[in-house]
TIROLUM-837136 format. One record per residue (C-alpha): chain; x, y, z. Coordinates in steps of 0.25 Angstrom, whole numbers. Layout:
<kolfis>
+-------+-------+-------+-------+
| chain |     x |     y |     z |
+-------+-------+-------+-------+
|     A |     X |     Y |     Z |
...
+-------+-------+-------+-------+
</kolfis>
This chain:
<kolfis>
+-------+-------+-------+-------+
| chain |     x |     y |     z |
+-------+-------+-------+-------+
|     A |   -32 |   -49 |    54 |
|     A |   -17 |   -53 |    54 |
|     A |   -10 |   -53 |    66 |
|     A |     3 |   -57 |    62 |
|     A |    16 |   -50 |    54 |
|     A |    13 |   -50 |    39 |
|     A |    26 |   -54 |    34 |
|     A |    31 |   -58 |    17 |
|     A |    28 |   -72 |    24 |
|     A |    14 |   -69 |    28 |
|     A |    11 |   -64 |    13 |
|     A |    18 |   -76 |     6 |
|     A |    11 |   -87 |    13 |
|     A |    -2 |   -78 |     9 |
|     A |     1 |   -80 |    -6 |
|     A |     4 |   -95 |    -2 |
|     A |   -10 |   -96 |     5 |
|     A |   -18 |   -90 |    -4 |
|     A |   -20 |   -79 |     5 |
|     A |   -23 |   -66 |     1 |
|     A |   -15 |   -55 |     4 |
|     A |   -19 |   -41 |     8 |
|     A |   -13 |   -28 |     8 |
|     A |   -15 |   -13 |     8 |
|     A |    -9 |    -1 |     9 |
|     A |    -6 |     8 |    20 |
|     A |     0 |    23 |    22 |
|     A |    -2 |    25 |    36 |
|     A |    -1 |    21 |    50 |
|     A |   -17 |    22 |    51 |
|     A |   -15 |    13 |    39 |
|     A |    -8 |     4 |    44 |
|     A |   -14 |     1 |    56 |
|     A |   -27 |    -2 |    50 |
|     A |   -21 |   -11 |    37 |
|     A |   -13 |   -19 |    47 |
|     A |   -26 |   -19 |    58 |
|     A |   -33 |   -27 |    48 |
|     A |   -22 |   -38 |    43 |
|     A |   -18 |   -32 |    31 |
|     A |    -7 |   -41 |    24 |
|     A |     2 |   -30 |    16 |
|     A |     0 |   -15 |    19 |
|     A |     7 |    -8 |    10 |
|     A |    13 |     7 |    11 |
|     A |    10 |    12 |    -3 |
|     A |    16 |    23 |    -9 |
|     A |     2 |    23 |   -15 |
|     A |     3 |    32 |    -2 |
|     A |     7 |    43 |   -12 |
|     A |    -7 |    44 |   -18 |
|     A |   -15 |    42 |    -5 |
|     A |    -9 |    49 |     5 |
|     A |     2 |    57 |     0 |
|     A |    -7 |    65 |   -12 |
|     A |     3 |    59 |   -24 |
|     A |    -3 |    59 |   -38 |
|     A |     5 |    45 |   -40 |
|     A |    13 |    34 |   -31 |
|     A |    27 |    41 |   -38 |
|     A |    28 |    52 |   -27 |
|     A |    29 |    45 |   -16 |
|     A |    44 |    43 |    -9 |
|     A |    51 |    34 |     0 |
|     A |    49 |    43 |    12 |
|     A |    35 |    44 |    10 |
|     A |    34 |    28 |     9 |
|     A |    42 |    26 |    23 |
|     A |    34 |    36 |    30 |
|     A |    21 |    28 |    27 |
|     A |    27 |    16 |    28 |
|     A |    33 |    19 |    41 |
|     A |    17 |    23 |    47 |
|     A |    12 |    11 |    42 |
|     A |    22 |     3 |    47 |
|     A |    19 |     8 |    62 |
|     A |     6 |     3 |    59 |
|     A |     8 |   -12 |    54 |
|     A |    11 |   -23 |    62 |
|     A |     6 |   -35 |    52 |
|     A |     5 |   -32 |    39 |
|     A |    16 |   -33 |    29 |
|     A |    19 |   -18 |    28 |
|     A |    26 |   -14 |    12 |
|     A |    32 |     1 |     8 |
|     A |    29 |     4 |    -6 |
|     A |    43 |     9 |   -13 |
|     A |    40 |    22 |   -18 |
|     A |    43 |    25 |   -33 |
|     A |    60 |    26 |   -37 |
|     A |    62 |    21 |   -22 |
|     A |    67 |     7 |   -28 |
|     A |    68 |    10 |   -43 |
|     A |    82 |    17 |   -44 |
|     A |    94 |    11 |   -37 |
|     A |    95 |    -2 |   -30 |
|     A |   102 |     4 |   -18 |
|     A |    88 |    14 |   -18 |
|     A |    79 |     3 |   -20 |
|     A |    85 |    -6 |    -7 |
|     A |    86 |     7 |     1 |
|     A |    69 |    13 |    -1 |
|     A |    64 |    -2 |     1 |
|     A |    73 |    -2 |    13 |
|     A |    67 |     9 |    20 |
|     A |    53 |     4 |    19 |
|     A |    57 |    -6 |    28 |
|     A |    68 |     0 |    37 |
|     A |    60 |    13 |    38 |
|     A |    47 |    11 |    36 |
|     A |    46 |    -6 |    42 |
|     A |    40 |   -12 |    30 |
|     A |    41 |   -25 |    27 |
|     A |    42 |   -23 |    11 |
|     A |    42 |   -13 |     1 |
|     A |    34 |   -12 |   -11 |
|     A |    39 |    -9 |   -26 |
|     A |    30 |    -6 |   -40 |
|     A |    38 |   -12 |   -54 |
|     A |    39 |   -24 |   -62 |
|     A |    53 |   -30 |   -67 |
|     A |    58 |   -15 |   -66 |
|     A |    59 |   -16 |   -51 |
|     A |    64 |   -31 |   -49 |
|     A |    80 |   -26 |   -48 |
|     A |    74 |   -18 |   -35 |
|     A |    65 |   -30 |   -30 |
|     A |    76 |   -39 |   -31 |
|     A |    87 |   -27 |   -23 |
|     A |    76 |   -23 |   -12 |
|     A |    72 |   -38 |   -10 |
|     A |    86 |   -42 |    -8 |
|     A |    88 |   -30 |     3 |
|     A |    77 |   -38 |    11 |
|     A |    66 |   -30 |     7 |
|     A |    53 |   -37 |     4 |
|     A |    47 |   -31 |   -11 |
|     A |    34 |   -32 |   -15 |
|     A |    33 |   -29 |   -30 |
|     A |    21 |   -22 |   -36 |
|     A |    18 |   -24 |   -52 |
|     A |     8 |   -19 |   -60 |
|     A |     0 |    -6 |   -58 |
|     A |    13 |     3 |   -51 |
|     A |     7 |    16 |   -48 |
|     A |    24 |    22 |   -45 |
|     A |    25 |    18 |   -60 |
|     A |    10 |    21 |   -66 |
|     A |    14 |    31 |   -76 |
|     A |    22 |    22 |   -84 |
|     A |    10 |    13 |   -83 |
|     A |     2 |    20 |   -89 |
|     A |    -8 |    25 |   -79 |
|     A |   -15 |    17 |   -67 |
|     A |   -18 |     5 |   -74 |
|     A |   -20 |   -11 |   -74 |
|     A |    -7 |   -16 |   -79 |
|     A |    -4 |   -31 |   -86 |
|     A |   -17 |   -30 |   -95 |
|     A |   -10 |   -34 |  -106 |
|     A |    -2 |   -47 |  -108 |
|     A |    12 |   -39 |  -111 |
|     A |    10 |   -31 |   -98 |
|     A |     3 |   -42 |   -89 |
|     A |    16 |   -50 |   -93 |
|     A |    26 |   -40 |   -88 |
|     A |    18 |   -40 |   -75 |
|     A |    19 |   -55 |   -74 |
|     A |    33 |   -55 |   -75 |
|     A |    38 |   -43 |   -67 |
|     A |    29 |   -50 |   -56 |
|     A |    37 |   -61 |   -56 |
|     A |    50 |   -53 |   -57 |
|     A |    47 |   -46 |   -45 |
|     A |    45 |   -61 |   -37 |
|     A |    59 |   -65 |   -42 |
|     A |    64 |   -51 |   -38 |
|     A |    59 |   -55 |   -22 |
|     A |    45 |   -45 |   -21 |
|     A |    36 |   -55 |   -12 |
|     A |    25 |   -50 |   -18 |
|     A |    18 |   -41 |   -29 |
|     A |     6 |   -31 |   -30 |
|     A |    -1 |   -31 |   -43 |
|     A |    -6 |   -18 |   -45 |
|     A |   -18 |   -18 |   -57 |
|     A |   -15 |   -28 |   -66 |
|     A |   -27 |   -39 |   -71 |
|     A |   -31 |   -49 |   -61 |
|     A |   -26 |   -61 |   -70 |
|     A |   -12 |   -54 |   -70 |
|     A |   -10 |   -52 |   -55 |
|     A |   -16 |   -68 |   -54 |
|     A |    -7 |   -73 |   -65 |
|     A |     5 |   -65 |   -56 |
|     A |    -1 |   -70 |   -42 |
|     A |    -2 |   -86 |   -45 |
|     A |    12 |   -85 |   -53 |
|     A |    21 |   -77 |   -42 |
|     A |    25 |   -84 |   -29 |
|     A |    23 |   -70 |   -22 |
|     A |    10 |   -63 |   -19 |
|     A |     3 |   -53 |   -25 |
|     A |    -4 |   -41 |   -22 |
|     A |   -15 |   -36 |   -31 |
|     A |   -21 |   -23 |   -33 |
|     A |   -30 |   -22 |   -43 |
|     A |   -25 |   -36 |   -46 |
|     A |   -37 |   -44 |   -45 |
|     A |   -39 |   -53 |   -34 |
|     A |   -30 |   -64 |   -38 |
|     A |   -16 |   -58 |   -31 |
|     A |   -12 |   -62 |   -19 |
|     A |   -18 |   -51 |   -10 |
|     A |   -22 |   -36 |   -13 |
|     A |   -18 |   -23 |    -9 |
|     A |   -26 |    -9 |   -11 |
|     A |   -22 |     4 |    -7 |
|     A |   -30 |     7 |     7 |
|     A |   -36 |    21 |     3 |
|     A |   -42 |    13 |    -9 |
|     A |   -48 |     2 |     1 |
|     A |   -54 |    12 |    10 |
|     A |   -59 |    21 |     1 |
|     A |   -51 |    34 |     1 |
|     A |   -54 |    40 |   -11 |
|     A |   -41 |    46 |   -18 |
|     A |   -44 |    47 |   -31 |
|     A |   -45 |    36 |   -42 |
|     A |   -50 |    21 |   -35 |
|     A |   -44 |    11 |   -44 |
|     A |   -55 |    -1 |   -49 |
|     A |   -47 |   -11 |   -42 |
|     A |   -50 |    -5 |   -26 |
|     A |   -58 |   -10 |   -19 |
|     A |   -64 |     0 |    -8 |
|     A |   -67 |    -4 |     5 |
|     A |   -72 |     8 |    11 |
|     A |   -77 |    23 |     9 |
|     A |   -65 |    30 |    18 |
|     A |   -66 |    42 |    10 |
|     A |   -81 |    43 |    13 |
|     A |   -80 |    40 |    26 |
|     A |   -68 |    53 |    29 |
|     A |   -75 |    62 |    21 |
|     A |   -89 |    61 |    28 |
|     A |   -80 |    62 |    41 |
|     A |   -72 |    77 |    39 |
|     A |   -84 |    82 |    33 |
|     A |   -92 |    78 |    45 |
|     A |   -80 |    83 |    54 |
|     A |   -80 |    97 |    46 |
|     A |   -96 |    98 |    47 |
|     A |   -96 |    96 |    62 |
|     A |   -83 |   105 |    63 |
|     A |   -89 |   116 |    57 |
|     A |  -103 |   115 |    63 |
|     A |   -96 |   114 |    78 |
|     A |  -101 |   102 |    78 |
|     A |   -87 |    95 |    80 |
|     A |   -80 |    95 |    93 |
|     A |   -93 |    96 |   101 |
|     A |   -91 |    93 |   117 |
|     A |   -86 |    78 |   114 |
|     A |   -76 |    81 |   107 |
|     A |   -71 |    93 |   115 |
|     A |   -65 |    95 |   130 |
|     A |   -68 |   103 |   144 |
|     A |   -62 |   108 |   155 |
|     A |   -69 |   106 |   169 |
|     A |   -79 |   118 |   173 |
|     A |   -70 |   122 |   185 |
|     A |   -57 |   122 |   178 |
|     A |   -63 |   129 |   165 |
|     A |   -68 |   139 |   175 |
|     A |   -53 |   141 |   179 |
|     A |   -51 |   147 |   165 |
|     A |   -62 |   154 |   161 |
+-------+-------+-------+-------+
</kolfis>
């Protein structure tokens, strides 16, 4: 358990040390307490927030206002880990001025310590314009759920030599742009390792392989909150979905047979002053 600031210091030496990194996201100030609690390295406020708590079909829905929100409760939560917004799609794809001003607010409004942003070479102007503003960027290549659709669906990108190639540059684009760090997001293994041992910045896999630098997975995939399709590359650590369900459905039974509030749970007046009353 860390005890300590996470800082880009922190994660750099990581990489230097052959330490790995670990991150996850968070949405919440509940969240965040507990990612924090247990020394997580990254938490990351993701707009995958649209699909697991907002009820979006897709990550594309989700705005700037909703991202600071989260971000802000979370941020009340964390006191070590290295908190980062996720930018929201079109919030740094249009104007250089627009770009600057939504990283900006993730970190004066919302006190992140980064922000987050999906695109290969496309993007690297607006690396390079929100990095000399002051703001950290990590980049995120890959598998980019606010661009899927031009992908081609959910799936494992760079399998082919033309693709993986394309990858493999924009990754090192990104590095010269100033991003401190990349997520891989479902590429092959031997990809995201060809990318980790040639970059001087870390990496984050997921469903990368375990040759990155660290990992990340969404929280509700870890714990098991069933929201509809579980990618192959999660890993679940628990049965929360399970676990709740059992729970209402005994709190409805007891509800409904009166079993639930019995004396313990309820409160009394003293005989004499009852008395006053009745």
């Amino acid at each position: 358990m860390q005890n300590s600031k996470i800082t880009l210091s922190t994660l750099r030496q990581a990489k230097e040390s052959k330490r790995k990194i670990t991150m996850l996201t968070a949405y919440n100030y509940p969240q965040g307490l507990l990612v924090d609690g247990v020394g997580i390295d990254i938490i990351l406020v993701g707009d995958s927030l649209g699909n697991t708590v907002l009820g979006y079909e897709s990550t594309v829905a989700v705005t700037m206002d909703e991202m600071l929100h989260h971000s802000k409760a979370v941020r009340r939560a964390v006191k070590n880990s290295f908190l980062i917004g996720d930018m929201p799609f079109m919030s740094y794809n249009n104007t250089r001025k627009e770009a600057i001003k939504n990283a900006g607010r993730f970190l004066k409004e919302a006190g992140c310590d980064a922000v987050k942003l999906e695109g290969g070479t496309e993007v690297v102007n607006a690396v390079k314009y929100i990095v000399k503003a002051g703001i950290p960027v990590l980049g995120h290549l890959g598998l980019t759920p606010q661009t899927v659709s031009m992908l081609g669906g959910y799936k494992v990108q760079g399998k082919k030599a033309k693709k993986a190639r394309e990858i493999i540059e924009a990754a090192f684009a990104l590095q010269e742009a100033g991003c401190f760090g990349l997520v891989l997001e479902c590429v092959p293994w031997q990809l995201a390792k060809k990318i980790t041992q040639e970059l001087k910045i870390f990496t984050i896999g997921i469903g990368a392989g375990s040759n990155c630098d660290g990992q990340v997975l969404v929280l509700y995939d870890l714990l098991g909150v069933s929201l509809g399709h579980k990618p192959s590359f999660v890993k679940r650590y628990a049965d929360v979905t399970s676990v709740v369900t059992k729970a209402i459905n005994n709190y409805k039974k007891d509800v409904t047979s009166g079993k639930f509030p019995s004396k313990k749970q309820s409160f009394s007046m003293k005989k004499d002053e009852w008395e006053k009353i009745s």
